[in-house]
C-alpha positions as CSV (number, residue, x, y, z in Angstrom):
1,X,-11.6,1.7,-3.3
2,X,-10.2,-1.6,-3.5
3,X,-6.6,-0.3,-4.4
4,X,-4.8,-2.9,-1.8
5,X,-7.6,-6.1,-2.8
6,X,-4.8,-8.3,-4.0
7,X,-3.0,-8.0,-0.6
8,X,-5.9,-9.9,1.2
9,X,-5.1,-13.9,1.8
10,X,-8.8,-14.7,2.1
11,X,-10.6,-15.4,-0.8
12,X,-14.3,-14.2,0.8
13,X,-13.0,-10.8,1.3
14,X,-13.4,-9.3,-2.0
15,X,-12.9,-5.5,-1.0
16,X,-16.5,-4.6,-2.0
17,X,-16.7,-6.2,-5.3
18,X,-19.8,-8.1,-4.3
19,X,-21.7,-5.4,-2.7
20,X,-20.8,-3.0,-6.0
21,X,-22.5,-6.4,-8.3
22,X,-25.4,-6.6,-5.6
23,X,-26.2,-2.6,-5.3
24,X,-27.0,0.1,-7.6
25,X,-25.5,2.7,-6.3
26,X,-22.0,1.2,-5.1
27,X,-19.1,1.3,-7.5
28,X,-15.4,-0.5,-6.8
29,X,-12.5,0.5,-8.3
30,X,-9.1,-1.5,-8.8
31,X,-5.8,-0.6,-9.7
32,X,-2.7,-1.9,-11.7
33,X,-0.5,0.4,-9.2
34,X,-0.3,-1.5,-6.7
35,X,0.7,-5.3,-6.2
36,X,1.1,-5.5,-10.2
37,X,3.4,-2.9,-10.0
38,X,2.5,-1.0,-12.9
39,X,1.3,2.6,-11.7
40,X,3.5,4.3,-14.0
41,X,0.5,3.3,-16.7
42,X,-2.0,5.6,-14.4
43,X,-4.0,2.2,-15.1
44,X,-7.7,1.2,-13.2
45,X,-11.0,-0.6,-13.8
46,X,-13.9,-0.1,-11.8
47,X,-17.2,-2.3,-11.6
48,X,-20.4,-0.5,-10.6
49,X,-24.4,-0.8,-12.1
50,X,-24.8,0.1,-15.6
51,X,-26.3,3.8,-14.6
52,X,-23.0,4.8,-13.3
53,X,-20.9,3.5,-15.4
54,X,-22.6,5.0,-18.1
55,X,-22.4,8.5,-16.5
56,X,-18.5,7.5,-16.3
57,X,-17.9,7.2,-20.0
58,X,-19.8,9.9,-20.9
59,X,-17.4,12.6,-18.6
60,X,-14.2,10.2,-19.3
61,X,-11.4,11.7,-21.9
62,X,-11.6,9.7,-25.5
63,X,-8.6,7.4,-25.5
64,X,-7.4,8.1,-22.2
65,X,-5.7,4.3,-21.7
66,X,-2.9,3.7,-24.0
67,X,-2.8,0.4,-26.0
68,X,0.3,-0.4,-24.3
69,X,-1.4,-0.1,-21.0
70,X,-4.1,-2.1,-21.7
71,X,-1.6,-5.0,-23.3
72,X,0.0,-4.6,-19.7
73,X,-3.0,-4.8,-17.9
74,X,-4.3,-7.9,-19.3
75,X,-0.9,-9.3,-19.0
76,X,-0.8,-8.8,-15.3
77,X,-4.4,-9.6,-15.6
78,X,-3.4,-13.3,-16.5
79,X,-0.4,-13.3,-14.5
80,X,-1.6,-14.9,-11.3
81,X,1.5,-16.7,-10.3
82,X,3.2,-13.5,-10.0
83,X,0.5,-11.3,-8.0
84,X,0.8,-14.8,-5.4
85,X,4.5,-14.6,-5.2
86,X,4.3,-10.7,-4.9
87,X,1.6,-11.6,-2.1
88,X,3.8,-13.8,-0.1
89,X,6.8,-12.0,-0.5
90,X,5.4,-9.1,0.8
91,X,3.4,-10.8,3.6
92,X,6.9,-12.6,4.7
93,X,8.7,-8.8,4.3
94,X,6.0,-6.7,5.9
95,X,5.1,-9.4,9.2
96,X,9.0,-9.2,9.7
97,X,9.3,-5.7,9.5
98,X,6.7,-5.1,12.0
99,X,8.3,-7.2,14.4
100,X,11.7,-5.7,14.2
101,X,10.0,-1.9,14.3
102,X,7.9,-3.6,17.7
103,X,11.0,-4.8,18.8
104,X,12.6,-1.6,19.0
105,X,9.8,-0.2,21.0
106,X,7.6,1.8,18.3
107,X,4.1,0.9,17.5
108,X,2.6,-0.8,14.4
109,X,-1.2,-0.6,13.9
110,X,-1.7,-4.1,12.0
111,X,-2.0,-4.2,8.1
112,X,-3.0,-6.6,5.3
113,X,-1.6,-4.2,2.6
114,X,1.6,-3.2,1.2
115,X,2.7,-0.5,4.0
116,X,2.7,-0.4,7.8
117,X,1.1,2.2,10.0
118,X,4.0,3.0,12.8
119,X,3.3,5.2,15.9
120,X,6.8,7.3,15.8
121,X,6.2,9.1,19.2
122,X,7.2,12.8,19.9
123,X,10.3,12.3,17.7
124,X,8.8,11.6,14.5
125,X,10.2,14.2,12.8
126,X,13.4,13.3,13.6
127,X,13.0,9.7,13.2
128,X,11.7,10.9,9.4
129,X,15.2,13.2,9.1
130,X,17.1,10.1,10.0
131,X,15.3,8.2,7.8
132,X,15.4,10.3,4.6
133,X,19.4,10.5,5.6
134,X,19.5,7.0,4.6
135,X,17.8,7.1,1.9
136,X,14.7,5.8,3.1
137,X,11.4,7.7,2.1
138,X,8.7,7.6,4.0
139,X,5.2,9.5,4.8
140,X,4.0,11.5,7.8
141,X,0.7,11.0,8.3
142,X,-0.3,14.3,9.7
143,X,-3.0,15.5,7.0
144,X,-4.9,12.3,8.3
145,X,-5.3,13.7,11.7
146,X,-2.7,11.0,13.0
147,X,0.9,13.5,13.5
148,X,2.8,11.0,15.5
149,X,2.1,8.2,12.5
150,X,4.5,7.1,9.2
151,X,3.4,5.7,6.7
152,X,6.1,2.9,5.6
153,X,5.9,0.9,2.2
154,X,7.3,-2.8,2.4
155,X,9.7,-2.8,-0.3
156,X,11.9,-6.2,-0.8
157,X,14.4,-7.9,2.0
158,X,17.4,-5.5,1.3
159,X,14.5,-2.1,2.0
160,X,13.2,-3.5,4.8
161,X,16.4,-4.7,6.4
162,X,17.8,-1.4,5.7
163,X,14.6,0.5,7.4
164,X,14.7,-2.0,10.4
165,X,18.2,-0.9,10.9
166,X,18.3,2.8,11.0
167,X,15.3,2.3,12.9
168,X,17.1,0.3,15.6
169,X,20.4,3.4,15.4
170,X,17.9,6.1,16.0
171,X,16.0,4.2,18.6
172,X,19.4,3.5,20.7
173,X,20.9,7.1,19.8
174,X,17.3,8.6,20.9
175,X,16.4,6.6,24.3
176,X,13.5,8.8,24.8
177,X,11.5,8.1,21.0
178,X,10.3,4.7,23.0
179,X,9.2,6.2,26.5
């Protein structure tokens, strides 16, 4: 599952790609949801030996892309100027947001994707009430074995200003969430 592949600054780390072109029984998948934004289209591509993918359009739906989703997906496709400022941006926004949420005394497992991993303590239910009282969305992490964890998207500098900040006003109003 190479869903977050575009996120990763080095070039030699192709999320599996390589081994999937190498191997015969290793298939990688992609998505448009992700860094091109475009998940609405339910869009995907996946590269795997000829055997599999074979087996794959045989038990696949017939027309089950649109023609306006494939138009999109070759458009984001060629886009690559975008998918490096979306990169960047995201890198700047998420780096920064970690600092801030470290900062106030929670912990952040490192990420090279679109969404930090933060260790909310004891209080994280109450730290995810606050949140959703702002308006902020975010997921617990509890079905992955990790019920202290949230899962928090980077969104652009206005999102993560405003989760850094309600973050800081439920850390200071809650002194034990960072014992």
């Amino acid at each position: 599952d190479g869903a977050y592949a575009e996120y990763l600054d080095d070039p030699a780390e192709d999320a599996g790609l390589s081994l999937a072109l190498a191997r015969d029984n290793v298939v990688a998948t992609r998505t448009f949801s992700k860094i091109h934004g475009l998940a609405a289209l339910r869009l995907g591509w996946a590269c795997g030996p000829a055997h599999v993918i074979s087996v794959l359009n045989r038990v696949r739906g017939p027309f089950n892309v649109s023609a306006p989703a494939l138009a999109a997906g070759a458009a984001a496709i060629r886009d690559r100027d975008w998918v490096t400022f979306c990169r960047n941006d995201n890198n700047r926004w998420r780096d920064w947001l970690a600092e801030r949420i470290r900062a106030a005394g929670l912990g952040v497992t490192p990420s090279t994707a679109n969404f930090l991993l933060v260790d909310a303590g004891p209080d994280v239910a109450a730290l995810t009430a606050h949140l959703a009282e702002r308006g902020l969305i975010v997921r617990g992490m509890e079905g992955y074995g990790l019920p202290q964890h949230l899962r928090i998207s980077i969104g652009d500098e206005a999102a993560c200003r405003a989760v850094a900040e309600a973050i800081d006003g439920f850390v200071a109003a809650t002194p034990q969430a960072v014992e």
